[in-house]
N, C-alpha and C positions, 0 to 999 in steps of 0.2 A: 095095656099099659106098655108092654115090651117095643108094641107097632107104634106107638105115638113118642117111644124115648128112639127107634129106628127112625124117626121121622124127623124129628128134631135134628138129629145127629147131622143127615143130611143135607139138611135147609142151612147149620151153622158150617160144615163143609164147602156148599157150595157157594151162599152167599155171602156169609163172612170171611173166611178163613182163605179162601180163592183168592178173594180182590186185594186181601191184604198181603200175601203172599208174592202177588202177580207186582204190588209198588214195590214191595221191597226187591224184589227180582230186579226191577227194571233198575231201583236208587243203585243197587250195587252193581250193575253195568254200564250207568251213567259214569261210576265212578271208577274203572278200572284205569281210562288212559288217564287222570289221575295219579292213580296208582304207581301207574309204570312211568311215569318220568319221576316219580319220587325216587321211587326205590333203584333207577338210573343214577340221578345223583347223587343217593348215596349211596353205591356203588365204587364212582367214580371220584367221591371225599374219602371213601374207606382206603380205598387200594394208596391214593397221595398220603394222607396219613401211614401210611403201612409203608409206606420208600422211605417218608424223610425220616421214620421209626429206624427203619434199618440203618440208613446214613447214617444216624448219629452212632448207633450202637457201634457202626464199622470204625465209624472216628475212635470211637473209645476205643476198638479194639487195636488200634495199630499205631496209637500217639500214647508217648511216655506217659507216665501218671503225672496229672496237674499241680501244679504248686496252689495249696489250698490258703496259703497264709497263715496257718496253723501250724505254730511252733510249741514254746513251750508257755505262751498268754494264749489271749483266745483274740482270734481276729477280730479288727473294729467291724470289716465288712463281711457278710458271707457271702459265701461261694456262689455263683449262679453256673445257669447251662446254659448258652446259645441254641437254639433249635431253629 
């Protein structure tokens, strides 16, 4: 019994489990340059997002505080940001 479940094991090793193994090997190396221009541009969205983040923050840090319209009613319009 032990030599026919040895046997078995083998036969699904190499003929099953190999060739399935072996597309999926190859689907994920078709797919890597793919990959890498993805993850280039967004790279290269993160870092621009991550500037004009900083500009703005600099604006704020070094411009008086804005007039909000908000006195002692409440503003018809509110406030926005420019970015």
């Amino acid at each position: 019994m032990d030599d026919a479940l040895d046997l078995l094991d083998s036969l699904m090793a190499t003929r099953l489990i190999g060739p399935a193994r072996r597309v999926t090997d190859r689907a994920r190396l078709e797919a890597m340059p793919r990959l890498e221009k993805a993850s280039s541009t967004l790279m290269v969205v993160a870092r621009k997002m991550l500037d004009l983040l900083d500009g703005v923050a600099g604006l704020a840090e070094h411009s008086p505080p804005a007039d909000t319209g908000v006195h002692h009613e409440r503003s018809a319009r509110p406030a926005t940001v420019a970015i």
